[in-house]
N, C-alpha and C positions, 0 to 999 in steps of 0.2 A: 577264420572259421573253417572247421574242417567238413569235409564230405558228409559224415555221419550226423554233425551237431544240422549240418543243412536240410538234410532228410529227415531227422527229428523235429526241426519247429515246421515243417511241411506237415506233420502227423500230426503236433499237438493244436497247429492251428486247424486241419481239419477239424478235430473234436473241438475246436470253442465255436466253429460254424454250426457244428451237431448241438448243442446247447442251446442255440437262440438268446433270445433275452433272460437276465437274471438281473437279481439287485446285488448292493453296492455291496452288499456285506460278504456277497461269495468271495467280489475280489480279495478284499478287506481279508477274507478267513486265507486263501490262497497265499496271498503276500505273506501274513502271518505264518502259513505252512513253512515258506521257501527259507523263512529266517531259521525256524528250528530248523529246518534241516540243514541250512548252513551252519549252524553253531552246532550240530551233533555231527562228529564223525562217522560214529558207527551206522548211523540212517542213510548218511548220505552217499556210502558207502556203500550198503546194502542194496538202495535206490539205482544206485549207479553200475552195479554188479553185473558186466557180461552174462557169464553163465546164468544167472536165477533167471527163471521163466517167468512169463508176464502174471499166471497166476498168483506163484509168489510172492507177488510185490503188491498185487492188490489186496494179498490177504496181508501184508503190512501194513500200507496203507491204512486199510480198512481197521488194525488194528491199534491203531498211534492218532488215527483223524476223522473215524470215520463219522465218531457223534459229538466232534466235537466243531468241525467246521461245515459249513453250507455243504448240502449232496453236488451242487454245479463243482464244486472247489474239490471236490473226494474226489469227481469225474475224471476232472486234468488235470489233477495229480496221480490218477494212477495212467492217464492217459501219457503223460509225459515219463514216468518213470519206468514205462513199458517200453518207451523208443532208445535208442543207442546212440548216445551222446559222444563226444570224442573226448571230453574230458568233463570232468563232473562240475569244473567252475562252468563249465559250457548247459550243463543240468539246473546250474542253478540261476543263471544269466536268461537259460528258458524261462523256467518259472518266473520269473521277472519278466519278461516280455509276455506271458498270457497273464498275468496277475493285471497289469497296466492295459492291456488290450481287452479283457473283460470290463476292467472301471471305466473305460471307454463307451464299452454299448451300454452298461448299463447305465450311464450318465447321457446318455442322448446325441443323436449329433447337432440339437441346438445348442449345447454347453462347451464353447470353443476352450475345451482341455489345454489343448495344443497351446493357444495365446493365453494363457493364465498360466504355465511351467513356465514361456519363455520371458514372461513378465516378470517373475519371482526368479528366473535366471540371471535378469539384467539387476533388480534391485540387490541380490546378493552378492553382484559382480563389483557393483556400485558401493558397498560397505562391508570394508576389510573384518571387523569385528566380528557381524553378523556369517560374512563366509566362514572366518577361523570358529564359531561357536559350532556351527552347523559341520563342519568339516573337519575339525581337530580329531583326531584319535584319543585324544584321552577324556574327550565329553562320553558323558552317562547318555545313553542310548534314551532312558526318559526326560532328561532335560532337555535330549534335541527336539522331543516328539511335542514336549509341550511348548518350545519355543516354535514352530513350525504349526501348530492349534490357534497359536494367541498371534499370530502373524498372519494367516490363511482363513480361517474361521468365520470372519466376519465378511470375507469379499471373493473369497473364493469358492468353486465348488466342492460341497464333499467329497466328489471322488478325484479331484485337485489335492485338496489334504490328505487322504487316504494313499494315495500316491507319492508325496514329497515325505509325508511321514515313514513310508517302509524307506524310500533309497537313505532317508540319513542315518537309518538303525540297520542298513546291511549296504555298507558302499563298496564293496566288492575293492579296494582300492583304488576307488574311483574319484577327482574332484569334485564337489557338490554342482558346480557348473556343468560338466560333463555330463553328471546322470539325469539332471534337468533337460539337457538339450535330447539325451537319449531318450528319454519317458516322450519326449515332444515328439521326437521322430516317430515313436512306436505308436503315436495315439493318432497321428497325422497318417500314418502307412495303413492301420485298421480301419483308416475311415475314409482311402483309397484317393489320396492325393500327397503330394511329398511339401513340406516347408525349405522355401529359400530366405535364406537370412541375406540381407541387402543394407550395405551397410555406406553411407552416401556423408558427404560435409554437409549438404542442405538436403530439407525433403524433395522427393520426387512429384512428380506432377501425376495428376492421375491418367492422363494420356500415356506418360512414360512410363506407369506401372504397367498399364493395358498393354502395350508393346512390350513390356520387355515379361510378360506374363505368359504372351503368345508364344516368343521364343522360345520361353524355358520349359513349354508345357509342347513345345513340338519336338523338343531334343530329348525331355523327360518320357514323353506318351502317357503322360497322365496330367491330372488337374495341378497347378501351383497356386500354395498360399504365403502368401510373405510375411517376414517377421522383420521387421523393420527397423534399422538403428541408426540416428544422424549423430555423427561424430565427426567433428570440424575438424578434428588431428590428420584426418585422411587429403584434406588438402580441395581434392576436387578428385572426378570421376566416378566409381561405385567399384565396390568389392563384392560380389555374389559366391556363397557358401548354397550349395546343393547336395544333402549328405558327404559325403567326402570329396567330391568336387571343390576345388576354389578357383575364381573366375579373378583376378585383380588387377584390376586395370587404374587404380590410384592411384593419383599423382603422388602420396607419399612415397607407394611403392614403386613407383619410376625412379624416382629421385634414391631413394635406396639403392635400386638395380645400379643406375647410373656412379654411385659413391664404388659402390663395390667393384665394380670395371676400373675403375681411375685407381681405386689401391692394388689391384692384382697388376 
């Protein structure tokens, strides 16, 4: 990420603070914005345009979205299209992180977003079918949205579906697993605690969560919520994932370490 894209989502998350609460639809219009403008060149372009000045662009804006999606979603869309991106995948990677971090507030912070993505991260990881329909390049962008409705709809929150519905109809070429875990991080960091993925042969005890909770939240300086997966393949110890961190102290991963020293 470069310089500029960093000072950009610094600017566009000021203005989602200036917003306060909105409902789900803003996001919902927002998301929908980022896709046209991913799939139109000459917008995104435009959008993206050193030299045009901020007015410029809102009278774009204002003139491609202005009656057609929520006033909060016009807001930070022109909010964002006014900042200086480094690259415009970087433009449109923004609008994706305030699109997912408005469906955040306005879903509440009782509606753990975060553990209903990583959930539908694990069942998709879980069945090859369902990742390849969700993830293929050559699926109809509405047979994923309605496979992802009829999947989500009944146990999920709307703004859970509203979210897994935009990343499959614009995956930046991303894996569907990937932008799942990214949407998680993003809704986890807007609601100012980080998720560590803890990945153990047997469950941990809840003493050993509360210790090892302490730890992570004193090296992190902020709150940790785990997202938890027992996986007997790991042998014995635990594997801890902390955004790009990884912690591995599994016995598979010894015994791997150890293979690879004896063949070199």
């Amino acid at each position: 990420m470069g310089s500029a894209t960093r000072e950009a989502l610094a600017g566009t998350r000021a203005a989602l603070a200036g917003i306060g609460r909105a409902e789900l639809q803003a996001a919902d219009d927002l998301l929908a914005a980022a896709r046209v403008i991913g799939a139109t060149p000459q917008l995104r372009t435009a959008l993206t345009d050193t030299e045009a000045d901020g007015a410029q662009k809102r009278a774009l804006v204002e003139q491609v979205f202005g009656s057609r999606i929520a006033p909060e979603a016009v807001t930070l869309l022109v909010s964002a299209s006014s900042q200086r991106w480094s690259s415009a995948g970087d433009f449109l990677a923004g609008l994706e992180d305030l699109g997912i971090r408005l469906a955040s507030i306005a879903a509440g912070d009782s509606v753990a977003l975060d553990a209903q993505l990583f959930d539908f991260e694990r069942t998709v990881a879980g069945e090859a079918e369902l990742e390849l329909a969700l993830g293929s390049k050559l699926g109809a962008a509405q047979a994923k949205t309605a496979l992802v409705e009829r999947l989500l709809s009944s146990n999920a929150a709307p703004a859970t579906v509203v979210i897994v519905r935009h990343l499959v109809q614009q995956p930046r070429g991303r894996r569907i697993g990937q932008m799942l875990r990214e949407a998680a991080q993003i809704v986890a960091d807007q609601r100012g605690f980080d998720v560590a993925t803890i990945t153990t042969a047997v469950p941990l005890t809840t003493d050993q969560l509360a210790r090892l909770e302490r730890s992570l939240a004193a090296t992190a300086g902020r709150s940790i919520r785990f997202d938890t997966i027992v996986d007997p393949a790991v042998l014995g110890g635990v594997r801890i994932q902390l955004g790009d961190d990884v912690i591995d102290g599994s016995v598979a991963t010894r015994l791997s370490d150890l293979r690879l020293q004896l063949a070199g």
